[in-house]
KETOR-480873 format. One record per atom (N, C-alpha, C): residue in one letter; atom name; x, y, z. Coordinates in steps of 0.001 Angstrom, whole numbers. Layout:
+---+----+---------+---------+---------+
! r !  a !      c1 !      c2 !      c3 !
+---+----+---------+---------+---------+
! A ! CA !       X !       Y !       Z !
...
+---+----+---------+---------+---------+
END
This chain:
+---+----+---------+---------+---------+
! r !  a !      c1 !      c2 !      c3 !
+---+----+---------+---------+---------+
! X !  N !   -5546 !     214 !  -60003 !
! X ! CA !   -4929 !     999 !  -61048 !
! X !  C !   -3470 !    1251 !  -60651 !
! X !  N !   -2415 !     677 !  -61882 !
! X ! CA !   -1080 !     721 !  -60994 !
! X !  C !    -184 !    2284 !  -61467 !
! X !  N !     634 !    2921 !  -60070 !
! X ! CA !     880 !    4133 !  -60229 !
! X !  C !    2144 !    4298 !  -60617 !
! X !  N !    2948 !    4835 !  -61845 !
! X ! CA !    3933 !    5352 !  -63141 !
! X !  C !    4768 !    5869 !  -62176 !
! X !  N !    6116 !    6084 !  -61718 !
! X ! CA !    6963 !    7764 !  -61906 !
! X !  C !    7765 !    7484 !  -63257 !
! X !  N !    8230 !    9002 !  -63862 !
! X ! CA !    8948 !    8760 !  -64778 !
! X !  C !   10224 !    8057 !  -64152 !
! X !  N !   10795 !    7377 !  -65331 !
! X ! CA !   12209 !    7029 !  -65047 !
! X !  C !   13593 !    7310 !  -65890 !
! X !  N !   14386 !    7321 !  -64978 !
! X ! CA !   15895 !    8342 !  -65344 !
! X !  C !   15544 !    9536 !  -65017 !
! X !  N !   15177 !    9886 !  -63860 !
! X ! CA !   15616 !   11108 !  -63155 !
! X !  C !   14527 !   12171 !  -63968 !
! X !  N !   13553 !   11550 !  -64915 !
! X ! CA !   12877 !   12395 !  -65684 !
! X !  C !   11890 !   13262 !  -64636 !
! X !  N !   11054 !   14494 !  -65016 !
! X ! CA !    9949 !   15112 !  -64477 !
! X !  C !    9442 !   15708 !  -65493 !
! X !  N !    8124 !   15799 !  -65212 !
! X ! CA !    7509 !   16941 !  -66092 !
! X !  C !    6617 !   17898 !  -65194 !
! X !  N !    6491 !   18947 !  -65995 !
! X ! CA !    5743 !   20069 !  -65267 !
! X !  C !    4411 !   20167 !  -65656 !
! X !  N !    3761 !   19386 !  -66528 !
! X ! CA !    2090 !   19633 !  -66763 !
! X !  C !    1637 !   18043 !  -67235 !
! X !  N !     476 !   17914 !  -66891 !
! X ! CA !    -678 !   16769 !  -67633 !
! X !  C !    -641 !   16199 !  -68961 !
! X !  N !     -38 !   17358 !  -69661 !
! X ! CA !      29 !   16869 !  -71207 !
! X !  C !    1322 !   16254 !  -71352 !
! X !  N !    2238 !   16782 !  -70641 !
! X ! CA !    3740 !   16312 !  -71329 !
! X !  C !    4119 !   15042 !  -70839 !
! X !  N !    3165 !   14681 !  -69437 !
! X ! CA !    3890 !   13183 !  -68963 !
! X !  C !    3305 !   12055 !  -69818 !
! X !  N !    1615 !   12620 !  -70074 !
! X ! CA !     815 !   11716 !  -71080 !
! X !  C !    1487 !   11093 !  -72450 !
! X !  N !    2131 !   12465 !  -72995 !
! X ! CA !    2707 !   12636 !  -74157 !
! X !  C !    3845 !   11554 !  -74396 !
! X !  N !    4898 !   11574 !  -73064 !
! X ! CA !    5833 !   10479 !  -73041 !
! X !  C !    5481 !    9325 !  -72684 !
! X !  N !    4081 !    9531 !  -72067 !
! X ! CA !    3802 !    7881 !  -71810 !
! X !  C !    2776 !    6485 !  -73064 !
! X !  N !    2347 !    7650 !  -73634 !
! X ! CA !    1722 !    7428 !  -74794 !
! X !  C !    2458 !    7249 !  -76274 !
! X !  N !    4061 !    7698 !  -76086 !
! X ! CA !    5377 !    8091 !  -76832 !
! X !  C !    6267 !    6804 !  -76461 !
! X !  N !    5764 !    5990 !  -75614 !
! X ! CA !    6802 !    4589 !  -75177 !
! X !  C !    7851 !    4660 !  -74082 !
! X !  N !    7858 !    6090 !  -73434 !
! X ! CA !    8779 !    6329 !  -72918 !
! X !  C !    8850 !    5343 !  -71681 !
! X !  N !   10332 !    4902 !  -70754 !
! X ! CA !    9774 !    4128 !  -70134 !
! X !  C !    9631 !    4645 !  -68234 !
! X !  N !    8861 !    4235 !  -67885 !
! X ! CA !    8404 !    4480 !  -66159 !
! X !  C !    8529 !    3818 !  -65222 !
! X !  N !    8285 !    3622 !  -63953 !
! X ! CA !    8577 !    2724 !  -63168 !
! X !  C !    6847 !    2605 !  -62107 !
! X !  N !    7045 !    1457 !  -62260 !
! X ! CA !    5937 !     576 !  -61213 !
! X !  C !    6124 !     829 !  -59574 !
! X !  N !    5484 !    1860 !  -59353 !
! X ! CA !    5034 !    1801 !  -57404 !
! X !  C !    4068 !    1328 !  -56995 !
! X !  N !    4593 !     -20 !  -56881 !
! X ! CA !    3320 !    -962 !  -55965 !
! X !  C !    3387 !   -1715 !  -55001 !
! X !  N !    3813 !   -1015 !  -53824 !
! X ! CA !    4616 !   -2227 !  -53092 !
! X !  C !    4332 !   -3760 !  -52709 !
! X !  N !    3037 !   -3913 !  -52903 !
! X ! CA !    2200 !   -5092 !  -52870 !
! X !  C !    2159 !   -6084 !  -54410 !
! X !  N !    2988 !   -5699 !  -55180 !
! X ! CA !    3052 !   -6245 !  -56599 !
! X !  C !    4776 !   -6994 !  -56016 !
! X !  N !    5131 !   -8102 !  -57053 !
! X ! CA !    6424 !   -8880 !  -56837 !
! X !  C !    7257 !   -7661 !  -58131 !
! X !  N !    6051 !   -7337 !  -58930 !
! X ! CA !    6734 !   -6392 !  -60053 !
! X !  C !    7263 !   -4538 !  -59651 !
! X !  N !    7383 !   -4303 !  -58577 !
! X ! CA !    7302 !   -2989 !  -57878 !
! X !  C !    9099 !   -2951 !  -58248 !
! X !  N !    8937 !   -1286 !  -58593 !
! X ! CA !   10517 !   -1163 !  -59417 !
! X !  C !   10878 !    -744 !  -60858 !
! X !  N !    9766 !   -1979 !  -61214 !
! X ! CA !   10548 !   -2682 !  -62862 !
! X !  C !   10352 !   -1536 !  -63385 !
! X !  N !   10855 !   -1319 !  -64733 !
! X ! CA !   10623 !    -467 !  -65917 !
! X !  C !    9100 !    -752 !  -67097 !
! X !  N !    8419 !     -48 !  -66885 !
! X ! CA !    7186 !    -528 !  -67564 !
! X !  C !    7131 !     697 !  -68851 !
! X !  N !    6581 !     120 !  -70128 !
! X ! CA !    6029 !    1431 !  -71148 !
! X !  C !    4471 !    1466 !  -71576 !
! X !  N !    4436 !    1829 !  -72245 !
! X ! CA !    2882 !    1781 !  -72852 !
! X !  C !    2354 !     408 !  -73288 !
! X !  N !    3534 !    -400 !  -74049 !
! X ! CA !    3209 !   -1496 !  -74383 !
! X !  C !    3378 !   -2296 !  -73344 !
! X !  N !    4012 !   -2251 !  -72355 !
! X ! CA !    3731 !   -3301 !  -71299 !
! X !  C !    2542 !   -2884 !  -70928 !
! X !  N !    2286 !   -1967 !  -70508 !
! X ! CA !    1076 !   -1775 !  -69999 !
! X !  C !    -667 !   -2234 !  -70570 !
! X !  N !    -673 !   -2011 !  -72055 !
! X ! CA !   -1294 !   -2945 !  -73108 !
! X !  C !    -993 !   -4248 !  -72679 !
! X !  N !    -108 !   -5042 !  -72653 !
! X ! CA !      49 !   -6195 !  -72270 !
! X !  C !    -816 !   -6669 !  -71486 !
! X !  N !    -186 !   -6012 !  -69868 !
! X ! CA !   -1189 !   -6375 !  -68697 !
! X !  C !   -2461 !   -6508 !  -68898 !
! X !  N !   -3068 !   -5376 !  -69734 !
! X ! CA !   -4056 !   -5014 !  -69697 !
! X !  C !   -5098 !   -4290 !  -68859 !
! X !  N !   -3975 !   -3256 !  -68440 !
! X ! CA !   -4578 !   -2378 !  -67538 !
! X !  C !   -5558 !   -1018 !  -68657 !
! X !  N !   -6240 !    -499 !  -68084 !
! X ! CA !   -7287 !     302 !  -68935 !
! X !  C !   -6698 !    1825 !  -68669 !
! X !  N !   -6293 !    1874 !  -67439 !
! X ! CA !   -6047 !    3426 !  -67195 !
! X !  C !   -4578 !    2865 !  -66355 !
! X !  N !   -3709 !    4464 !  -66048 !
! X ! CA !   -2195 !    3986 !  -64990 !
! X !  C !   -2701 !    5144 !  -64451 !
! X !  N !   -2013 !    5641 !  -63402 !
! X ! CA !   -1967 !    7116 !  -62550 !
! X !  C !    -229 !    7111 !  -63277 !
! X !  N !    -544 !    8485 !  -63680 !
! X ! CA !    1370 !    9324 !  -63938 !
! X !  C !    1369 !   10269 !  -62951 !
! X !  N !    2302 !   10128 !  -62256 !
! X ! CA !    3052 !   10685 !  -61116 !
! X !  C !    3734 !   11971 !  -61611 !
! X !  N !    3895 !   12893 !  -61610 !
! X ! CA !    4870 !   14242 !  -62191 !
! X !  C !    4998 !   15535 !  -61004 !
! X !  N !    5180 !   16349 !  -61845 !
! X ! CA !    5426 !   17648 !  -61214 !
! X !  C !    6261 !   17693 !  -59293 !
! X !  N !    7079 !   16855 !  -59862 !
! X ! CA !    8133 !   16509 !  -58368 !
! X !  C !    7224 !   15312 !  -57238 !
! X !  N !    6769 !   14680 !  -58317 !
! X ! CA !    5660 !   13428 !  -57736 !
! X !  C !    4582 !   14115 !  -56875 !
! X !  N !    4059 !   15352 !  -56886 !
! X ! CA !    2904 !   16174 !  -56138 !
! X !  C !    1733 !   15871 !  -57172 !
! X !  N !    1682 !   15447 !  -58192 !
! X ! CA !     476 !   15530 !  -58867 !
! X !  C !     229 !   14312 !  -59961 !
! X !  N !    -649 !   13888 !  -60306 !
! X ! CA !   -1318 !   12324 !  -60400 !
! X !  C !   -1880 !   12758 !  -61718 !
! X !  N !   -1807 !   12416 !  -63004 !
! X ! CA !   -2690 !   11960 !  -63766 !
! X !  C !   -2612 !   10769 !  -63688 !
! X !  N !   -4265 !   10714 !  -64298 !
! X ! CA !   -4819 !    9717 !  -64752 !
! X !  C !   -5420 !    9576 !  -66192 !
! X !  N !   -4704 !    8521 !  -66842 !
! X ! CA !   -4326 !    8605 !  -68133 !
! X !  C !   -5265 !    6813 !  -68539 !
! X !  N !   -5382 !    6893 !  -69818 !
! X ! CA !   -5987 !    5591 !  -70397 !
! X !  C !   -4922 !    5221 !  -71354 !
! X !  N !   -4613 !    4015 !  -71310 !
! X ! CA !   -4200 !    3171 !  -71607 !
! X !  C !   -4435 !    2997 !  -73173 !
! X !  N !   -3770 !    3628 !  -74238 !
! X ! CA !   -4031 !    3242 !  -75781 !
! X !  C !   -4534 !    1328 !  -76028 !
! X !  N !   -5685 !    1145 !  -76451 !
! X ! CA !   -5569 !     164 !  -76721 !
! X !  C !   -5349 !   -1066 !  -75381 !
! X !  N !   -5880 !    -436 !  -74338 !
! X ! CA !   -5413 !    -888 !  -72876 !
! X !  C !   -6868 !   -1634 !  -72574 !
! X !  N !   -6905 !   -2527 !  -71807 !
! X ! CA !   -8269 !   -2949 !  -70762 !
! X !  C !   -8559 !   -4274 !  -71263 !
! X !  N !   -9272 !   -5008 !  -70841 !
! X ! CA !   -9272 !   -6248 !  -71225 !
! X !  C !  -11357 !   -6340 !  -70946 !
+---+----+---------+---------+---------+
END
C-alpha cells in the first residue's frame, strides 16, 4: 500500500480534511523508496490508474497515517 504526504508545503490537522483533498484531486507525493516512482506528484486519478485499492495519507506534521480507499481504485 503506497504512502501520500501532501504536497506544496500542505498539512492538515484531522482524517477528514486530508481524505477530503485527496478524494478532491488534490495533488501528493509518493514515499517509496523502493519504487523508481518515489517523489513524483500523484492524485486520485493516478492512483485509480495504478490501481491501488487503498493509499496511507500522511498528515498532522506527518505523525499520523490514514488509511483511505481509493474511489473507484483496486483492480
Amino acid at each position: 500500500m503506497p504512502t501520500l504526504t501532501p504536497a506544496y508545503g500542505r498539512d492538515y490537522k484531522s482524517k477528514a480534511a486530508v481524505e477530503a483533498d485527496f478524494k478532491a484531486g488534490k495533488d501528493f507525493v509518493l514515499n517509496d523508496m523502493s519504487s523508481p516512482h518515489h517523489g513524483r506528484y500523484v492524485n486520485v486519478q493516478d492512483a485509480r490508474g495504478a490501481g491501488w485499492a487503498t493509499v496511507n495519507l500522511r498528515y498532522k506534521r506527518l505523525t499520523r497515517v490514514a488509511v483511505v480507499k481509493v474511489p473507484g481504485g483496486g483492480k
